[in-house]
SERO-4910 file (N, C-alpha, C, O; in steps of 0.05 Angstrom, whole numbers):
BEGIN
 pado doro    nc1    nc2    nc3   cac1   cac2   cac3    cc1    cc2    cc3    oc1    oc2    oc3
  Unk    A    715   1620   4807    701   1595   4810    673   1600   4823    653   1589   4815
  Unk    A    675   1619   4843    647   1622   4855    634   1640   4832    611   1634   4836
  Unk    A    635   1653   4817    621   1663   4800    606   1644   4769    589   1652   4754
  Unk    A    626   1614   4769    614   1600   4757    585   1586   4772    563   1585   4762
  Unk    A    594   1576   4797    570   1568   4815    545   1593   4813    524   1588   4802
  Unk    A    552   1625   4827    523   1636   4829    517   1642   4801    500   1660   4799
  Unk    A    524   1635   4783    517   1641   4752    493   1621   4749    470   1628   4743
  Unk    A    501   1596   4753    485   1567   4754    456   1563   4773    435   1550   4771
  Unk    A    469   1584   4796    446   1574   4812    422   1601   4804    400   1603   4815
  Unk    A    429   1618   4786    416   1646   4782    393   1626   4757    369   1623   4755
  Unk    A    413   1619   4747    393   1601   4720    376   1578   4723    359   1570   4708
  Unk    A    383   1568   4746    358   1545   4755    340   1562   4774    318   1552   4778
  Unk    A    345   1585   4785    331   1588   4804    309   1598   4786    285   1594   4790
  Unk    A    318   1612   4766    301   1630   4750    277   1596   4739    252   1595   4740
  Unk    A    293   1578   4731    277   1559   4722    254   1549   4739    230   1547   4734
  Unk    A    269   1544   4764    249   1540   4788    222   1558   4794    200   1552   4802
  Unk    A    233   1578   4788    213   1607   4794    188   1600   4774    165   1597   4782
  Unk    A    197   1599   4745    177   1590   4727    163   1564   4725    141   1560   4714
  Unk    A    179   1545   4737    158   1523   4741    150   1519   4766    129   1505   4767
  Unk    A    161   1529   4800    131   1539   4815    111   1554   4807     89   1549   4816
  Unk    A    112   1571   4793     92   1588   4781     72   1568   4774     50   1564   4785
  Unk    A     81   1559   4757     68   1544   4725     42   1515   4751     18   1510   4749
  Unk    A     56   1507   4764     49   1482   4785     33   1498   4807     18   1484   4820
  Unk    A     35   1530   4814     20   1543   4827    -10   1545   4819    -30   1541   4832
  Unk    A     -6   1556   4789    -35   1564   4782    -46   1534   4771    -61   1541   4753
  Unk    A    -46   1513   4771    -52   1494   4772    -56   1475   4799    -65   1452   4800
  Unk    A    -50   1489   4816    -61   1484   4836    -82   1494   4851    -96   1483   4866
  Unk    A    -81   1528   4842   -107   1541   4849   -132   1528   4848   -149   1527   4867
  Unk    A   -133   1514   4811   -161   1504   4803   -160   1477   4820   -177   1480   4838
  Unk    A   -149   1454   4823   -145   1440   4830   -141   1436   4862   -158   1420   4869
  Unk    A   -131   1441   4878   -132   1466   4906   -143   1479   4921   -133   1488   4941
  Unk    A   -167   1482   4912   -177   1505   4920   -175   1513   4957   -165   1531   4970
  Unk    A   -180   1504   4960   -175   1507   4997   -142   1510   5010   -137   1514   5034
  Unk    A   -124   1508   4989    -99   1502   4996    -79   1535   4989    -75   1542   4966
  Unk    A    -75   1542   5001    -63   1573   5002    -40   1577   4974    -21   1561   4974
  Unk    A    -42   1588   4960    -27   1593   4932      4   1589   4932     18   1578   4916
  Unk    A     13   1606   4964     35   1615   4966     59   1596   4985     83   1595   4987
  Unk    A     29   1579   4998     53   1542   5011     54   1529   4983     76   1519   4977
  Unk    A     38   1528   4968     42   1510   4943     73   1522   4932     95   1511   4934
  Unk    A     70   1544   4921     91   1560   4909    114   1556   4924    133   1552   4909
  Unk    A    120   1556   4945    138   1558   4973    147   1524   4966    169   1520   4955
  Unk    A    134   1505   4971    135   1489   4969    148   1476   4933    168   1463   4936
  Unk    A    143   1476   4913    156   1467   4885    181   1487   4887    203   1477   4881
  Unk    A    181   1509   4892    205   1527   4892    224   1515   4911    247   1513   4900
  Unk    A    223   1507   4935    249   1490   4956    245   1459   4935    268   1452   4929
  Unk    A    230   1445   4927    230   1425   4921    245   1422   4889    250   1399   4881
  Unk    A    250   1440   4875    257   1452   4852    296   1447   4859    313   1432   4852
  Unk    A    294   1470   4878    323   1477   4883    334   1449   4891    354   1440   4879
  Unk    A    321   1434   4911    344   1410   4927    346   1394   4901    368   1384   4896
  Unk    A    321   1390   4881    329   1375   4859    358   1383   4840    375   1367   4832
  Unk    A    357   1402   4838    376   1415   4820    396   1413   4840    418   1416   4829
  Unk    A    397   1409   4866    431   1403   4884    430   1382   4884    453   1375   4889
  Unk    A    410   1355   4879    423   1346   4879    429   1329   4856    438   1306   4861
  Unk    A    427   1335   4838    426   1331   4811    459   1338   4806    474   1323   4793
  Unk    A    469   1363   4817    498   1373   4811    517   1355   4824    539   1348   4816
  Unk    A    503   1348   4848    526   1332   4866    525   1313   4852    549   1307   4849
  Unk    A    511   1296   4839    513   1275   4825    524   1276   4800    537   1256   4793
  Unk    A    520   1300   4782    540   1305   4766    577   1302   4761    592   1294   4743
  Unk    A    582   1318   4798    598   1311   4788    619   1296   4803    641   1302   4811
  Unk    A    597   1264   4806    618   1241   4806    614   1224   4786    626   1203   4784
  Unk    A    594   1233   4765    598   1212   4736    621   1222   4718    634   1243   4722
  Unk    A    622   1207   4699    645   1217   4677    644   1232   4646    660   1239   4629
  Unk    A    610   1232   4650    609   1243   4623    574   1247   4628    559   1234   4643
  Unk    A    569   1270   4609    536   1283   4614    515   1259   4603    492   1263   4610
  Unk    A    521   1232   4588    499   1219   4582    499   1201   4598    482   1185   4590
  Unk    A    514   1191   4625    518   1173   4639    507   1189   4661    496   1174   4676
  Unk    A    506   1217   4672    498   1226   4688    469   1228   4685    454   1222   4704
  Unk    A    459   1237   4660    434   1243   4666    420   1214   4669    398   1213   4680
  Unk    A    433   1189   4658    413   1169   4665    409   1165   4696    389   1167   4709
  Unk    A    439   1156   4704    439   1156   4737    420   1181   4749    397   1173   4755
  Unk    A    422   1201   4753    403   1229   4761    378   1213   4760    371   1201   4781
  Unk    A    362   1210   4736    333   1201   4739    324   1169   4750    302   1162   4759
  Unk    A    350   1151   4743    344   1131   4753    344   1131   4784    326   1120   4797
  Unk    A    369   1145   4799    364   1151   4822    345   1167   4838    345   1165   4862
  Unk    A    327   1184   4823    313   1202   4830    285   1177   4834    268   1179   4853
  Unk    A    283   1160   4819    258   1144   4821    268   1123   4837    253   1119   4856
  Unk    A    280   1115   4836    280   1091   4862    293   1109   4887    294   1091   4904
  Unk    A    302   1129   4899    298   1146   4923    266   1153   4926    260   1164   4947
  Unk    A    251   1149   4914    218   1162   4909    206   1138   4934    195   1143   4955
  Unk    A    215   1108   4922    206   1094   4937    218   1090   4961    213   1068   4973
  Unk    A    232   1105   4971    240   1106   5004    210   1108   5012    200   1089   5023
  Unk    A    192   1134   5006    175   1140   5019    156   1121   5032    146   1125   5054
  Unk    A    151   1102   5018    136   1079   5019    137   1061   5059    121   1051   5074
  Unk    A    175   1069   5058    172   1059   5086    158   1072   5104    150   1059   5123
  Unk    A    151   1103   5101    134   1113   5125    107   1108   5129     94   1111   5150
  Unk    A     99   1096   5094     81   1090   5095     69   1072   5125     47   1076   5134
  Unk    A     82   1061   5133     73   1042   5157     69   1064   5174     83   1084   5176
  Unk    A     41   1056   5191     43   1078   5216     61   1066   5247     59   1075   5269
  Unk    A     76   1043   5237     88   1043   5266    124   1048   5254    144   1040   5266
  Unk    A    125   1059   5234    155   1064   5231    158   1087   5252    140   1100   5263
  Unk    A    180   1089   5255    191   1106   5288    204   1130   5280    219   1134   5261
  Unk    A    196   1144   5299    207   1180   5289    235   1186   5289    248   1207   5285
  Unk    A    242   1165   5296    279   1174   5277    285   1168   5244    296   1181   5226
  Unk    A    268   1136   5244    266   1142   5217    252   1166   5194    262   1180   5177
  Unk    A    222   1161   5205    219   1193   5199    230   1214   5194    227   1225   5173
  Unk    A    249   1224   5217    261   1256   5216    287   1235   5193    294   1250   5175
  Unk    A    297   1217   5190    325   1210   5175    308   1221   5149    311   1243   5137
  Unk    A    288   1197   5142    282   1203   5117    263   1231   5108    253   1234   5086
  Unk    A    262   1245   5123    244   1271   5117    267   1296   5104    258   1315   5092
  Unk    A    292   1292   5108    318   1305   5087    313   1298   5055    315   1315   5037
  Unk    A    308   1271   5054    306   1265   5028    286   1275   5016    263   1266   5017
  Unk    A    297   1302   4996    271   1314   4981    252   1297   4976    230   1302   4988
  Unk    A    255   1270   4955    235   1254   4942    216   1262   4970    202   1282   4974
  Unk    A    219   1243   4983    206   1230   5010    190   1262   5018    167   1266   5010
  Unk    A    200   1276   5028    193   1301   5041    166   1302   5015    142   1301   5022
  Unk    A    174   1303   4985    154   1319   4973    130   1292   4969    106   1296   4962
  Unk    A    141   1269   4973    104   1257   4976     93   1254   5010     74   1239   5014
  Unk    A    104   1267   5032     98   1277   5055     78   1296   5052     54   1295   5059
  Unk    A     93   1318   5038     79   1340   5037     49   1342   5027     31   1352   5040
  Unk    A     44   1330   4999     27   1326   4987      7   1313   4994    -16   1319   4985
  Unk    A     11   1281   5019     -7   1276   5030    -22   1299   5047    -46   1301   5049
  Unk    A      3   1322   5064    -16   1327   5075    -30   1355   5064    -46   1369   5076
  Unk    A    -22   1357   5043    -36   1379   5024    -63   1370   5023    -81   1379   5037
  Unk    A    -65   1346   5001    -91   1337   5002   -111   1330   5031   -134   1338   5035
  Unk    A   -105   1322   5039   -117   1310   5070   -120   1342   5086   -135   1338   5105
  Unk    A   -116   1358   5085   -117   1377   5096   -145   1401   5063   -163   1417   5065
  Unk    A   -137   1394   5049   -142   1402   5030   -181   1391   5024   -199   1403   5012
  Unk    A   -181   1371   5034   -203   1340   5022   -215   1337   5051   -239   1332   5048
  Unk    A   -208   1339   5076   -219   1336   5094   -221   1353   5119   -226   1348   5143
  Unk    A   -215   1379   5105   -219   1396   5129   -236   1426   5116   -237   1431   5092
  Unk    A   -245   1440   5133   -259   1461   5119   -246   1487   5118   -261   1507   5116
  Unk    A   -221   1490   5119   -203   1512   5127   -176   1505   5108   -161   1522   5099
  Unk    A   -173   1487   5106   -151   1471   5081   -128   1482   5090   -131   1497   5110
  Unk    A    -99   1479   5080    -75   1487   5091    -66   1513   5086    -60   1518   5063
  Unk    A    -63   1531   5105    -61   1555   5113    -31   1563   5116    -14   1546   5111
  Unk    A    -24   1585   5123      3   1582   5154    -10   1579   5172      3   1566   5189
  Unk    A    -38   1585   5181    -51   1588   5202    -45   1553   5212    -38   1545   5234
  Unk    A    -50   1540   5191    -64   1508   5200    -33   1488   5205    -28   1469   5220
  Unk    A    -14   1503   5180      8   1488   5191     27   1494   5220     31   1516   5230
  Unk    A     33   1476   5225     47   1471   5247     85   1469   5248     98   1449   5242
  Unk    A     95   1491   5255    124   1485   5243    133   1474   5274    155   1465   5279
***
């Protein structure tokens, strides 16, 4: 059984690998101030949680054309969670709750890609992020 699972995760990861790539060098031109290898770092973790959680959802449907609708329908309305942080007086528990949720995390991130990217003269680094 575990060799059906790391079989699966060998073949998305490999997928993942090729489309951080692909979203890397497209961000170079696009990017320019923004370090190659947080971008890459970043679609590669954002890649994988998609694909977990895509499986976990798999398999509580009953059949592959009922899953994949739920998968993307759920994937877009989880998108608009983000929207609540939008407020600057939402409170840092909500925050850290919703910052698990890939969607949410990956339009976090991106704000501060750009904004760091658009308004600073050093753009996002490891140097500049803050863990």
């Amino acid at each position: 059984m575990e060799t059906y699972y790391l079989s699966w995760f060998i073949i998305y990861s490999f997928i993942a690998v090729i489309s951080s790539l692909v979203v890397t060098f497209m961000s170079i031109y696009a990017l320019s101030k923004t370090d190659p290898r947080i971008m890459f770092l970043f679609s590669f973790l954002y890649s994988l949680s998609f694909f977990g959680q895509s499986f976990i959802c798999v398999a509580f449907m009953p059949n592959q054309k009922s899953s994949g609708l739920i998968i993307v329908l759920t994937q877009f309305l989880i998108y608009f969670l983000s929207s609540i942080l939008a407020d600057p007086g939402s409170g840092k528990i909500i925050q850290y709750c919703l910052s698990v949720v890939p969607n949410v995390c990956m339009v976090q991130m991106m704000k501060q890609v750009f904004f760091f990217n658009n308004q600073t003269d050093v753009g996002l680094t490891f140097k500049t992020m803050s863990f």
